[in-house]
C-alpha positions as CSV (number, residue, x, y, z in Angstrom):
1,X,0.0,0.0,0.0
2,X,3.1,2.3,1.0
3,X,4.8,2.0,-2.3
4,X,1.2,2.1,-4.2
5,X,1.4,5.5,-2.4
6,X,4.2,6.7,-3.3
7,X,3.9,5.5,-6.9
8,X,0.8,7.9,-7.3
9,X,2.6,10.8,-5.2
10,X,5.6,10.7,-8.0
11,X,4.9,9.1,-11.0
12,X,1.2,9.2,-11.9
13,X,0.2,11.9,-14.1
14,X,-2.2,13.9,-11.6
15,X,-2.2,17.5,-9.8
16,X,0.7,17.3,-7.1
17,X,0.7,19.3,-4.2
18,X,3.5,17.9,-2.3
19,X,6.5,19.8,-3.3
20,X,4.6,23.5,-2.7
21,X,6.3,23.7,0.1
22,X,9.7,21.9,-0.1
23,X,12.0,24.0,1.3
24,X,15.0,22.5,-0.7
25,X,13.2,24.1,-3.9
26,X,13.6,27.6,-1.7
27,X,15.1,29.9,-4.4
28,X,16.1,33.7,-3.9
29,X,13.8,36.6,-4.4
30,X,15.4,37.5,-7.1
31,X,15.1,34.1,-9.1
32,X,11.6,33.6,-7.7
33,X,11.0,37.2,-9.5
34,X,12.4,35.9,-12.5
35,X,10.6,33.1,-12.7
36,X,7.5,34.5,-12.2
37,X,7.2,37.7,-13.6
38,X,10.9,37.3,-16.4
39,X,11.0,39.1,-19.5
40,X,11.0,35.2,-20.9
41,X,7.3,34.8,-20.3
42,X,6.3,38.0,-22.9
43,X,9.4,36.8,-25.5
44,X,7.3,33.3,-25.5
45,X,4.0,34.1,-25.6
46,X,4.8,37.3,-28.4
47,X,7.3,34.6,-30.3
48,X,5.9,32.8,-33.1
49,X,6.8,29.3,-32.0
50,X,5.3,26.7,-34.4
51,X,3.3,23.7,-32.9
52,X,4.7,20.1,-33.6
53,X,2.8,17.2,-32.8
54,X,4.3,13.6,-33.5
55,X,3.4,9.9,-32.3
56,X,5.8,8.2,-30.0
57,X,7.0,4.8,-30.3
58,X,4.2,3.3,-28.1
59,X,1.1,5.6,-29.3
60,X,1.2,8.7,-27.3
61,X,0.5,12.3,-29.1
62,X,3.2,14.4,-27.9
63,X,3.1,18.0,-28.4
64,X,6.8,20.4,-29.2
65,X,7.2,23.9,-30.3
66,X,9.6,25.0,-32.9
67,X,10.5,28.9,-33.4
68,X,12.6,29.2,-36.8
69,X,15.9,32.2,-36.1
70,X,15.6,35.9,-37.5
71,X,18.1,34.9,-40.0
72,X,18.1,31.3,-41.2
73,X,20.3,29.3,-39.5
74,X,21.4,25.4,-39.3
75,X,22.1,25.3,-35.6
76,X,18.8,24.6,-33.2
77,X,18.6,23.9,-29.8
78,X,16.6,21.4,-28.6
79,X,15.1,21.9,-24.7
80,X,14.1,19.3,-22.3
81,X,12.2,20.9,-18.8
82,X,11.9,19.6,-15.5
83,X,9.9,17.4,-13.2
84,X,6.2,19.3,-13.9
85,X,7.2,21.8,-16.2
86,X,6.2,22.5,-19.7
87,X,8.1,23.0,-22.8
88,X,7.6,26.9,-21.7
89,X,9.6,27.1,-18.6
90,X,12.8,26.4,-21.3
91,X,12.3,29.7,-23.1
92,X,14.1,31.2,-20.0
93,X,17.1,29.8,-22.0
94,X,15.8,29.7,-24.9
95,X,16.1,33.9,-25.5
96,X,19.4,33.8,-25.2
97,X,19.9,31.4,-27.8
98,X,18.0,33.1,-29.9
99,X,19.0,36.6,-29.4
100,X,22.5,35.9,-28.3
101,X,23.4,33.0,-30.8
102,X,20.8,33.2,-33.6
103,X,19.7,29.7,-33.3
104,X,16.4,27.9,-33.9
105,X,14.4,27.1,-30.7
106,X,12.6,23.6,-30.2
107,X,11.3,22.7,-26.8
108,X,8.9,20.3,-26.0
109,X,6.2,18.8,-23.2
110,X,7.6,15.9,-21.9
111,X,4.9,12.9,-22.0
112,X,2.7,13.3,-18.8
113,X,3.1,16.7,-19.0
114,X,1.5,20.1,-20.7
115,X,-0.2,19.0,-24.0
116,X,1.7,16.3,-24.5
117,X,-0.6,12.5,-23.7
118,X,0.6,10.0,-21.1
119,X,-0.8,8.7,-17.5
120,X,2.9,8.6,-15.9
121,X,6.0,10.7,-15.8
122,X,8.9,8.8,-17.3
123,X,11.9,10.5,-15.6
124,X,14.0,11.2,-18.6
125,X,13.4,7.1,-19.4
126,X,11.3,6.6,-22.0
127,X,11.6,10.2,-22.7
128,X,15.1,9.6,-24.2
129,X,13.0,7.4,-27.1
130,X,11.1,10.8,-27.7
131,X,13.4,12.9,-27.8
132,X,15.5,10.2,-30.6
133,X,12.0,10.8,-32.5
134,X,12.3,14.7,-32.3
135,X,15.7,14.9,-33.4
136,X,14.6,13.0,-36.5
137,X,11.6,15.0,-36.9
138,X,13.5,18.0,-36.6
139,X,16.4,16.7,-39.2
140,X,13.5,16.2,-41.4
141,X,12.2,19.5,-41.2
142,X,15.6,21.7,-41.0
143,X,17.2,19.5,-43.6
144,X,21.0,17.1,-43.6
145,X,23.1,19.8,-42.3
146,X,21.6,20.3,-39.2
147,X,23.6,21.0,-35.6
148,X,21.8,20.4,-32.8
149,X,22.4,21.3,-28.9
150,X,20.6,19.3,-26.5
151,X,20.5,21.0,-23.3
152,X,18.1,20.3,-20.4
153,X,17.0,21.2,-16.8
154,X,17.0,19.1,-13.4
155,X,14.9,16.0,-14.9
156,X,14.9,17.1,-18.3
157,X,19.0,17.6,-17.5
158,X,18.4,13.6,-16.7
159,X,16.7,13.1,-19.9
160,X,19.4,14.6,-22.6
161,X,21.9,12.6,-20.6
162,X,20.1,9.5,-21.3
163,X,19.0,10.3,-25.1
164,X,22.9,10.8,-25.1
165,X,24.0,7.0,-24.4
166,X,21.8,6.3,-27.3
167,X,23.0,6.0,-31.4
168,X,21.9,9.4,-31.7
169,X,22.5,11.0,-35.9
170,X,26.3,12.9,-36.0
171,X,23.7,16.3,-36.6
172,X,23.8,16.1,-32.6
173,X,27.0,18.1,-31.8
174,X,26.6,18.4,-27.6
175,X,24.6,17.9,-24.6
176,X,24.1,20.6,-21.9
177,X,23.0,19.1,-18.5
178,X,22.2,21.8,-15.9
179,X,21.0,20.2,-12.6
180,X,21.0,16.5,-13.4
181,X,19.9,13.9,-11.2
182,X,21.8,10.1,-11.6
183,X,19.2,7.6,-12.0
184,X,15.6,8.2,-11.0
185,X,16.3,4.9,-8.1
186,X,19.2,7.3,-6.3
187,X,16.7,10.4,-6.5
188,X,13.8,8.6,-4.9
189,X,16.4,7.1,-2.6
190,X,17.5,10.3,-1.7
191,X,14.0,12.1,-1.5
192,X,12.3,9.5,0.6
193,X,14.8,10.3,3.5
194,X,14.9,14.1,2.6
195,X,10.6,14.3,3.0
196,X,10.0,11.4,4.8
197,X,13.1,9.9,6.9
198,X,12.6,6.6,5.5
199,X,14.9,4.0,4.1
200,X,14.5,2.8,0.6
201,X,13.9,-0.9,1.4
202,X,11.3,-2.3,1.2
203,X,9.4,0.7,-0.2
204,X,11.4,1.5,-3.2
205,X,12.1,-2.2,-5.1
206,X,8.5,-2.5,-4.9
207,X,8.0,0.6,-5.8
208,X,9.6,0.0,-9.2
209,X,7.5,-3.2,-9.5
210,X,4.6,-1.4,-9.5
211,X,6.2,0.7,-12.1
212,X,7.4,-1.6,-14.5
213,X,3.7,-3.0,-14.2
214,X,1.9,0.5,-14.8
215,X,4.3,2.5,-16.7
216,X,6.4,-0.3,-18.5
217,X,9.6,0.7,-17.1
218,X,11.6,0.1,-14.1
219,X,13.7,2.8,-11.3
220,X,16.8,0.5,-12.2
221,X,16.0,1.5,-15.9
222,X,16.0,4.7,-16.1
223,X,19.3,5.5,-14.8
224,X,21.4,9.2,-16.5
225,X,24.8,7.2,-15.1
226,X,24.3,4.0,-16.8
227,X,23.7,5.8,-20.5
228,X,26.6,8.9,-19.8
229,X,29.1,5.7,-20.0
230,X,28.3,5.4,-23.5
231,X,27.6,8.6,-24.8
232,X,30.1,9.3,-27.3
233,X,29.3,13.3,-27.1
234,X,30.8,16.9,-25.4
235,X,28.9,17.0,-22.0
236,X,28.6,20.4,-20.2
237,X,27.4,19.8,-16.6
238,X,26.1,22.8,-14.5
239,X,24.8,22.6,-11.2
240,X,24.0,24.6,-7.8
241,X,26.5,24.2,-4.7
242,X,23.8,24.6,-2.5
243,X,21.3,22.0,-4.6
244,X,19.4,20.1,-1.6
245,X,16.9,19.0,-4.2
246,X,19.3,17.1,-6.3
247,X,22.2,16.9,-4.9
248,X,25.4,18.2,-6.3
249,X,27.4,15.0,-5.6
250,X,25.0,13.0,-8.2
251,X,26.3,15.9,-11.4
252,X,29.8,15.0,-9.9
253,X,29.2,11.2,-9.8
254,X,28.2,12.0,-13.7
255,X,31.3,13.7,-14.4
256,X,33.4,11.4,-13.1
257,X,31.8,8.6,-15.3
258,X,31.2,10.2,-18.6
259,X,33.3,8.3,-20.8
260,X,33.1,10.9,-23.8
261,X,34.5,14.3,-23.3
262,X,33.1,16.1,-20.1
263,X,33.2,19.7,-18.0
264,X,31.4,20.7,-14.9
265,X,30.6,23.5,-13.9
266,X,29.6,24.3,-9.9
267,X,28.0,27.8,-8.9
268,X,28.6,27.8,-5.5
269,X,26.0,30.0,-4.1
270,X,22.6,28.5,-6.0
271,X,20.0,26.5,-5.0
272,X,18.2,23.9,-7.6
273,X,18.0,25.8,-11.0
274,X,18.2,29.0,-10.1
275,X,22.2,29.3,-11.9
276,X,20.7,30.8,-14.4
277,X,20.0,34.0,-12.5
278,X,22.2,33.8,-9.7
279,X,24.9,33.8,-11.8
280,X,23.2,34.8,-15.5
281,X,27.2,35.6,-17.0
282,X,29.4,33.2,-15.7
283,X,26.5,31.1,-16.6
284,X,26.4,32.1,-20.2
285,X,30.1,32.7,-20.3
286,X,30.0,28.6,-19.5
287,X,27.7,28.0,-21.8
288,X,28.9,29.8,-24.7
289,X,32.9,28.8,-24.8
290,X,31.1,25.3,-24.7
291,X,29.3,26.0,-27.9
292,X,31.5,27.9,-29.3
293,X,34.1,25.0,-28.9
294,X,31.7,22.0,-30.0
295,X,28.9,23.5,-32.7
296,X,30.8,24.4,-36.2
């Protein structure tokens, strides 16, 4: 009954209360003003960002949004968001690669969440096999030469990482992971004792029982660390020193076993997410000697 509990509390696609009032998602006022009330909101809702709609490998409708660059380009960025988020949130990034680096923007709801279909959330899982159908859908559109940058955000940091153990098309250039979490069994691990001092046996194997039985996929599965061993592309990892949400050991645990070449990046002052604004140039400065280094 416990882990039936908990199943529903994390992974079934339903209104979620619980974290409102987490106080290892406590941000600044400054980033709380950003994300509330940023100049990101207006440049998304005024931009003309083009609705996408394709079918996923097992029948799901799942909705992206693709904005084409003042000037043509071949270089787009493809956004992956966070544990409830929408494809939205991303466009907090997704101006400065527009306006700063004249790229095409493509961001998209995750399955379970916004207008994409899908009763569960797959933590970054079975997401990865979406995201292999994007980038083909967005070769497709864009044309051969594409580049692509795949850069996500706490879960959807989690889910580029695994898309990136994957044969991905050599139009992908580099991943950008900004507040990943290791596998989805450590994070529960870790969030069962955070919220509710308990140990993860018995509660957690069964658990992700119940998930392989509901939601076809296991907490073993989907695992960031398992797939960064055989990703063959740059990874950029960026992450809060004072993350209490997701911990800033798990981006260091997948530093230390990316097998392809790998940077991290630690802003010593932030909490979960919030580098962005904390920090917005050494941030960018990261971000763009990355690029500039990896995209022709």
């Amino acid at each position: 009954m416990a882990s039936n509990f908990f199943y529903n509390l994390a992974i079934k696609r339903e209104v979620k209360t619980y974290l409102q009032d987490n106080e290892d998602l406590v941000v600044s006022a400054e980033t709380m003003d950003v994300f509330l009330t940023g100049a990101w909101r207006s440049w998304f809702s005024q931009s003309d960002f083009k609705p996408i709609e394709i079918e996923s490998f097992d029948g799901l409708s799942l909705r992206g949004y693709f904005l084409e660059a003042e000037e043509p380009t071949n270089k787009t960025v493809v956004f992956a968001h966070g544990y409830l988020g929408k494809a939205r949130d991303m466009a907090l990034y997704g101006q400065y690669y527009y306006e700063d680096l004249g790229y095409n923007v493509f961001t998209a709801d995750l399955r379970g969440h916004g207008e994409s279909e899908g009763e569960y959330i797959g933590f970054g899982w079975h997401d990865r096999l979406d995201y292999l159908d994007w980038i083909d859908e967005i070769i497709a559109m864009q044309g051969p030469d594409t580049e692509i940058i795949l850069h996500g955000l706490s879960m959807g940091g989690s889910t580029v990482l695994m898309t990136s153990g994957e044969e991905l098309p050599s139009n992908v250039k580099a991943v950008v992971a900004d507040s990943p979490f290791s596998s989805t069994y450590d994070l529960f691990d870790y969030q069962m004792e955070q919220m509710f001092n308990l140990p993860d046996f018995p509660l957690l194997p069964i658990t992700s029982k119940i998930t392989e039985m509901r939601a076809n996929y296991s907490l073993y599965d989907a695992s960031a660390l398992n797939q960064v061993e055989h990703a063959e592309l740059p990874i950029l990892y960026l992450h809060g020193g004072k993350d209490t949400f997701v911990p800033t050991s798990m981006a260091q645990e997948l530093f230390e076993n990316t097998h392809s070449e790998a940077e991290i990046h630690i802003f010593d002052e932030a909490s979960h997410g919030e580098a962005i604004v904390m920090y917005e140039e050494e941030y960018l400065d990261t971000l763009y000697t990355f690029i500039e280094k990896h995209m022709d």
